[in-house]
C-alpha positions in Angstrom: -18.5 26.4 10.2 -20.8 23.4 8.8 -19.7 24.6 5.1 -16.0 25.4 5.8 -15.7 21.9 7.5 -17.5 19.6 4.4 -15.9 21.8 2.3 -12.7 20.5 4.2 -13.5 17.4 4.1 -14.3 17.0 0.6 -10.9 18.6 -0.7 -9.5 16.6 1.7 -10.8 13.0 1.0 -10.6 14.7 -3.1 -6.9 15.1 -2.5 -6.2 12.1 -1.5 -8.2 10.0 -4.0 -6.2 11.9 -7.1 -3.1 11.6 -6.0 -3.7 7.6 -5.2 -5.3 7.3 -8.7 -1.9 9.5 -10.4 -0.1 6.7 -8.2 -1.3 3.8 -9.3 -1.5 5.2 -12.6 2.5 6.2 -12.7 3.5 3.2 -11.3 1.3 0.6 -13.7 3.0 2.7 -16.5 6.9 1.9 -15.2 6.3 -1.7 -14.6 7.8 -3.2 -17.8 11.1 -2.5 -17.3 13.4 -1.8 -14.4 14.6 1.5 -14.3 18.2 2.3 -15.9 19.9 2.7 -12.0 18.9 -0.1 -10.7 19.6 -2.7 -14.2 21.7 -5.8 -12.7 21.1 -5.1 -9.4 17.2 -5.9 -9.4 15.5 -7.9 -11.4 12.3 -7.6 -13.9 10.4 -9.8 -11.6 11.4 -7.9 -8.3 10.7 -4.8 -9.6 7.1 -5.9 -11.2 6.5 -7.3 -7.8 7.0 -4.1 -6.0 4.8 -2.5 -8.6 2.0 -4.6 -7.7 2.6 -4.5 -4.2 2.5 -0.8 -4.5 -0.5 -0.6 -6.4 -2.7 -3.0 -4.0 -1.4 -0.7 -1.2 -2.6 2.5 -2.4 -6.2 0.9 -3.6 -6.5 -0.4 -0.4 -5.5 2.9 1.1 -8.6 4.6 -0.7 -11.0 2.7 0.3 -9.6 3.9 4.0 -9.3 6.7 3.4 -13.2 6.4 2.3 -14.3 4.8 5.6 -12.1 7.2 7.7 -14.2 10.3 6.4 -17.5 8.4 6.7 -16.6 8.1 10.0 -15.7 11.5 10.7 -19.0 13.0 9.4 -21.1 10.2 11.1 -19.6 11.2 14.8 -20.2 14.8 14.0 -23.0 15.8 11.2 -24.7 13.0 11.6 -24.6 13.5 15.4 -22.9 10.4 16.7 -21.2 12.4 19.1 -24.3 13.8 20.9 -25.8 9.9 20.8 -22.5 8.8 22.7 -23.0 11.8 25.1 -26.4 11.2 25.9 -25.3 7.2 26.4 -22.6 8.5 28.8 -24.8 10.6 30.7 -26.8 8.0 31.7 -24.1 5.7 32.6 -22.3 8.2 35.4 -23.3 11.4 37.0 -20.1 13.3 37.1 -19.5 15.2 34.4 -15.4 14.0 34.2 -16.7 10.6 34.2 -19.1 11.7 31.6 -16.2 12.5 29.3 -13.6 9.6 30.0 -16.2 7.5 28.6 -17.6 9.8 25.7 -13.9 10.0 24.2 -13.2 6.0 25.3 -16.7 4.8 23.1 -15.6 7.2 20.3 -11.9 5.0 20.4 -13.8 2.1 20.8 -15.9 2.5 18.1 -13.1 4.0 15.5 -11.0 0.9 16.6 -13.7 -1.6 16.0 -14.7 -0.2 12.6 -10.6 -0.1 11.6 -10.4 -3.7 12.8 -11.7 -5.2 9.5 -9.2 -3.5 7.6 -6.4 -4.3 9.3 -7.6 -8.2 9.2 -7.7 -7.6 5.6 -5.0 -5.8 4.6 -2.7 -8.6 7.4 -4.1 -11.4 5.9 -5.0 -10.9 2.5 -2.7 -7.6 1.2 0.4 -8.3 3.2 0.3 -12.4 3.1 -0.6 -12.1 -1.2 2.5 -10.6 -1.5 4.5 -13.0 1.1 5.2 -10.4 3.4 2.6 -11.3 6.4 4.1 -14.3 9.1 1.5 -13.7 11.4 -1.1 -15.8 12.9 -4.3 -15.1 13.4 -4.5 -16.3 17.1 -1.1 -13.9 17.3 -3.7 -11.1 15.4 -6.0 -11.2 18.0 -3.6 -11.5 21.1 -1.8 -8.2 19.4 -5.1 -6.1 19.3 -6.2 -6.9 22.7 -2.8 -6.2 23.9 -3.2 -2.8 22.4 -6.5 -2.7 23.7 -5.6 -3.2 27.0 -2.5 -0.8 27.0 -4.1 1.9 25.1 -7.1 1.7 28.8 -4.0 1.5 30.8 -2.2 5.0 29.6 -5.0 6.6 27.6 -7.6 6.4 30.5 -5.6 7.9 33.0 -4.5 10.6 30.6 -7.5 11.8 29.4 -8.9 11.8 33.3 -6.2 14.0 34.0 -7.0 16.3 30.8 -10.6 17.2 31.5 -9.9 18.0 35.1 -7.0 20.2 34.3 -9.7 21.8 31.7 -12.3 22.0 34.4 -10.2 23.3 37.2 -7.0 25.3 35.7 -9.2 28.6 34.2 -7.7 30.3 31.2 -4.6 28.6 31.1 -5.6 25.0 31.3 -4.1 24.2 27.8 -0.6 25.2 29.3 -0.8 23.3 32.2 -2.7 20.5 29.7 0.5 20.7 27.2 3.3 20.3 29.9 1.5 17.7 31.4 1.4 16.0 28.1 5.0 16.5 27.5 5.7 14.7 30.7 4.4 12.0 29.9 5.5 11.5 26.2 8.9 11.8 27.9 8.1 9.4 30.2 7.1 6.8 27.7 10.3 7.0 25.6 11.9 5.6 28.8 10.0 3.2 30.0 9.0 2.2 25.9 11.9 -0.2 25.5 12.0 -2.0 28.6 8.1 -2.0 29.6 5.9 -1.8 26.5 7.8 -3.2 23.5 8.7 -6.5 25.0 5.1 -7.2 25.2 4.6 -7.4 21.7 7.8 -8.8 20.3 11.0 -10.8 22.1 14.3 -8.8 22.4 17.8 -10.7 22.8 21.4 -9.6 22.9 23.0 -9.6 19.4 24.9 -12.5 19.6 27.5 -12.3 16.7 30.7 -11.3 18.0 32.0 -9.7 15.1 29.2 -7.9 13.9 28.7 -6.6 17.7 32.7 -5.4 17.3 32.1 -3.5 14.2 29.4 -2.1 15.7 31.1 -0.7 18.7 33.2 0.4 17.1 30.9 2.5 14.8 29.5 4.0 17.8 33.0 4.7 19.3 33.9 7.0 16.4 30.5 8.6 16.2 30.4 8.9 19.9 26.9 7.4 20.4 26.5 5.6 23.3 23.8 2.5 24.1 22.6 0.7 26.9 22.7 -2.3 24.7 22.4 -3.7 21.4 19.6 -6.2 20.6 17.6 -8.2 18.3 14.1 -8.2 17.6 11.6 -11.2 16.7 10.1 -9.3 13.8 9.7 -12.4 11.4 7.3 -13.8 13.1 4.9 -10.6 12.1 6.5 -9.8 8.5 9.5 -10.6 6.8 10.2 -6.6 6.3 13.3 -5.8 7.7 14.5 -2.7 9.3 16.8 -1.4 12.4 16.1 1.8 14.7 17.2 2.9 18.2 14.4 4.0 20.7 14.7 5.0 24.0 15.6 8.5 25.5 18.4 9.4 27.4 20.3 6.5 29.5 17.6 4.0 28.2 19.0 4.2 24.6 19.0 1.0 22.6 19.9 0.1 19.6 17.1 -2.8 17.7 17.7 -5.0 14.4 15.0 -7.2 13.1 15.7 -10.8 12.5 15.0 -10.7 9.1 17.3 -7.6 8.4 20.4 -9.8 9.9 19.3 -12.5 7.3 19.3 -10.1 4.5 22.1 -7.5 4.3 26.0 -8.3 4.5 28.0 -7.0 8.2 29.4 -3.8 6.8 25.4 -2.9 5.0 24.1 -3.5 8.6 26.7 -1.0 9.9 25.8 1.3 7.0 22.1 1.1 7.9 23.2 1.8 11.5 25.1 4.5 10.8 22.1 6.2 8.7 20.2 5.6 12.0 22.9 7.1 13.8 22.8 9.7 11.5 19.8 11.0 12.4 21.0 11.4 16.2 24.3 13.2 15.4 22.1 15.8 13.4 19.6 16.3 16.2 16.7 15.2 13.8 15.4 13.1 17.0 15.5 16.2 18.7 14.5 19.0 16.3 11.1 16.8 15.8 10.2 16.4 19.1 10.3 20.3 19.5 8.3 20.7 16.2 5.8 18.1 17.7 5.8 19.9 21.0 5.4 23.5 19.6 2.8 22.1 17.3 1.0 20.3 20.3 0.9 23.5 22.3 -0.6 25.6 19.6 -3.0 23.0 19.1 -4.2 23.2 22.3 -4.1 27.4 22.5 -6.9 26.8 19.6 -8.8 24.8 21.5 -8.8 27.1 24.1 -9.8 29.9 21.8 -13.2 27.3 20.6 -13.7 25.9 23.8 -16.6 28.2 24.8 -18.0 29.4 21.2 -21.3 28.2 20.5 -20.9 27.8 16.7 -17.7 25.9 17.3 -19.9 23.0 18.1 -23.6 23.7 16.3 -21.7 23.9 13.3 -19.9 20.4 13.9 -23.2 18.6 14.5 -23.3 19.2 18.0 -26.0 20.5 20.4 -24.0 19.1 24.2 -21.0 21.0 24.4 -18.6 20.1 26.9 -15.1 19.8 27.3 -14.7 16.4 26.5 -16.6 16.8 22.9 -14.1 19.8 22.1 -11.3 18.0 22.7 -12.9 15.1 20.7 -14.3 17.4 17.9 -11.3 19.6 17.4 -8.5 17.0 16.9 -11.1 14.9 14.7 -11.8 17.9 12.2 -8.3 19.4 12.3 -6.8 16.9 9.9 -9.5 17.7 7.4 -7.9 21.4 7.5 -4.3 20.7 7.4 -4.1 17.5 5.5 -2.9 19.8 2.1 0.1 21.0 4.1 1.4 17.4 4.6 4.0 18.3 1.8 5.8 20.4 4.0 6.6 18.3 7.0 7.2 15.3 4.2 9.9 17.5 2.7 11.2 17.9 6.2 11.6 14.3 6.8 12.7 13.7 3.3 15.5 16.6 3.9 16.8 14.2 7.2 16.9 11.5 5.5 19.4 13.1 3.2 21.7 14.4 5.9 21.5 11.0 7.6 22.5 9.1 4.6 26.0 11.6 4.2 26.7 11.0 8.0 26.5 6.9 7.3 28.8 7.5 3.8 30.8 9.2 5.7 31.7 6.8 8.5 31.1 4.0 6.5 31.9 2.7 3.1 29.0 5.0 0.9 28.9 1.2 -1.9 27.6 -0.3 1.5 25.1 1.8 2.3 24.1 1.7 -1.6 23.9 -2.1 -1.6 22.1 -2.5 1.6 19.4 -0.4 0.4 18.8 -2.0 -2.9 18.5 -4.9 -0.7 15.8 -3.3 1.6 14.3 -2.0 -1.4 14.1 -5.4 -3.2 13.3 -7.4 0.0 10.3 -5.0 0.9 9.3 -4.4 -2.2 9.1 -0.7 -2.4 8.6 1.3 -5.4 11.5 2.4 -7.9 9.0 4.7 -10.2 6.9 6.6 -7.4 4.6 9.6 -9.0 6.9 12.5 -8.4 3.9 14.2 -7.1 2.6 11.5 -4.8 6.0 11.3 -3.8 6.4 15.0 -2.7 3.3 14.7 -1.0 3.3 11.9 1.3 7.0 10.5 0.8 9.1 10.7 4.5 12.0 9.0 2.4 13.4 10.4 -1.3 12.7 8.2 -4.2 15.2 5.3 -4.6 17.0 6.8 -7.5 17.3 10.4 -5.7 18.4 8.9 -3.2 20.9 6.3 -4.6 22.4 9.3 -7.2 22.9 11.3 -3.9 24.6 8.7 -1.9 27.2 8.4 -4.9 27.5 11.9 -6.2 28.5 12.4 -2.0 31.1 9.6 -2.3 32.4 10.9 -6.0 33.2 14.4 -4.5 
């Protein structure tokens, strides 16, 4: 188990560190001119921008990608785990008790050591390049926030977890997976009224006859919301995007600010209706029963490890328990199924596709071309992604795909 996992590990972090270095190499290469497609529509310093952008991104990414494995084989080989187990032991006597806090000081500790990067990449990657409006009084208030929320729903859960492992026999990881379902159900309804408004402010689109064309959008595509609202996101970024969250009744549909400012009424009624698109094809849907049925066989494994000896001697540690499977099993799992990533990017990538011929159909297919130039200028994204690095980790297709598609749908 000890050499299957570092050999894991190693191919993994491997992996990853070649296809960031065929990135940044690719996209270095492209940044002298713009590319053909996109000639009059972005300019030379736009498109060198984005290549820069990109190219600090994915450099940054390594050395993540770096500390996020160092971190991995110090809770396990290096026995951090059995440390934090001992630390809990001494702090409570019951063994559930024992295990909320083993699996809270493991968060607490991957949190902490993430923190740094995130300060850096806030206020050095994202504000070189413009993009970052936040504070760092607004930084802080964010992460504690987090913090705070994270104890308020994570706690409870994990409680909840161990005693259904301790108390439900055999079938625990049934009982564990419809329990979990309940409440990721639970959060999509209470996630737009409850828990984003504590990060960001959300009014009532204000602008008549945008908020005309878009009912009217939703009339024809029979989508119905509980409201239509904009968000504060300048005061983070000044990337601009639009979604709908919710579930059920508690649908709503969210621009940013700074997407309002940037794109034309009918391109934010073409972005919508991409948005949309994704609802009318049951993508929404279709993932949350992939993530479900993935969950639950997740969780069958476990169940098949929970009470094999090498499972945990071979991971570095010598006091099993329930709470360090459940740590040590979803912490070494990426490390085995990182190299299938391509297949659930070319998933998303496929959606985004079907939603983007459901928006040029309801809407006028140059306006859904225009407003994503835009988005792709105004967030600097990539024109010349490696085609590789771009089947690999890419949810969206490549800008020119993606464009030609959009008008080869229109021209038919």
């Amino acid at each position: 188990m000890t050499l299957a996992f570092v050999a894991a590990l190693l191919v993994s972090l491997g992996l990853r560190l070649w296809l960031a270095h065929r990135q940044v190499r690719h996209v270095a290469a492209h940044r002298r001119s713009v590319p053909a497609a996109f000639v009059g529509h972005i300019s030379l310093e736009d498109h060198q921008k984005a290549a820069d952008y990109t190219v600090a991104r994915v450099r940054f990414g390594r050395v993540g990608a770096i500390v996020d494995t160092a971190l991995i084989v110090a809770f396990t080989l290096a026995g951090g785990i059995d440390a934090l187990a001992e630390l809990s032991a001494r702090w409570f006597a019951s063994p559930l008790w024992q295990g909320v806090a083993l699996i809270a000081l493991i968060g607490s500790i991957s949190g902490l050591v993430g923190l740094p990067l995130a300060w850096i990449r806030t206020f050095g990657l994202e504000a070189r390049f413009g993009f970052n409006k936040m504070t760092p009084a607004m930084f802080v208030s964010d992460t504690l926030k987090g913090a705070v929320l994270s104890a308020a729903i994570g706690l409870p859960l994990i409680a909840l977890v161990l005693w259904l492992m301790r108390e439900m026999g055999e079938a625990w990881w049934l009982w564990t997976w419809l329990a979990w379902a309940g409440i990721s159900l639970l959060l999509l309804v209470i996630y737009p009224t409850l828990i984003a408004p504590l990060f960001n402010k959300f009014t009532p689109l204000a602008d008549p006859q945008l908020v005309e064309r878009i009912n009217a959008l939703m009339a024809r595509t029979g989508f119905r919301a509980k409201g239509l609202f904009v968000m504060d996101g300048s005061r983070r970024s000044s990337h601009g995007n639009a979604y709908f969250t919710g579930f059920g009744a508690a649908k709503r549909i969210v621009f940013f600010d700074t997407l309002l400012k940037q794109l034309s009424p009918p391109e934010v009624e073409a972005v919508l209706a991409h948005e949309l698109g994704h609802f009318k094809r049951r993508h929404i849907v279709k993932r949350m029963v992939f993530s479900f049925a993935l969950t639950l066989a997740c969780l069958w494994g476990l169940g098949q490890l929970l009470h094999q000896a090498w499972f945990y001697l071979g991971l570095g540690v010598t006091w099993p328990s329930h709470a360090a499977a459940l740590v040590l099993f979803f912490m070494v799992l990426p490390a085995f199924t990182f190299p299938f990533t391509p297949v659930s990017s070319l998933m998303s990538r496929r959606h985004e596709y079907e939603a983007d011929d459901f928006a040029a159909a309801e809407t006028r297919a140059a306006d859904l071309v225009s407003a994503l130039i835009k988005l792709y200028r105004d967030n600097a994204s990539t024109l010349t992604p490696d085609p590789l690095f771009s089947a690999f980790y890419d949810s969206h297709p490549p800008a020119a795909l993606r464009i030609a598609h959009i008008q080869q749908g229109a021209a038919v």
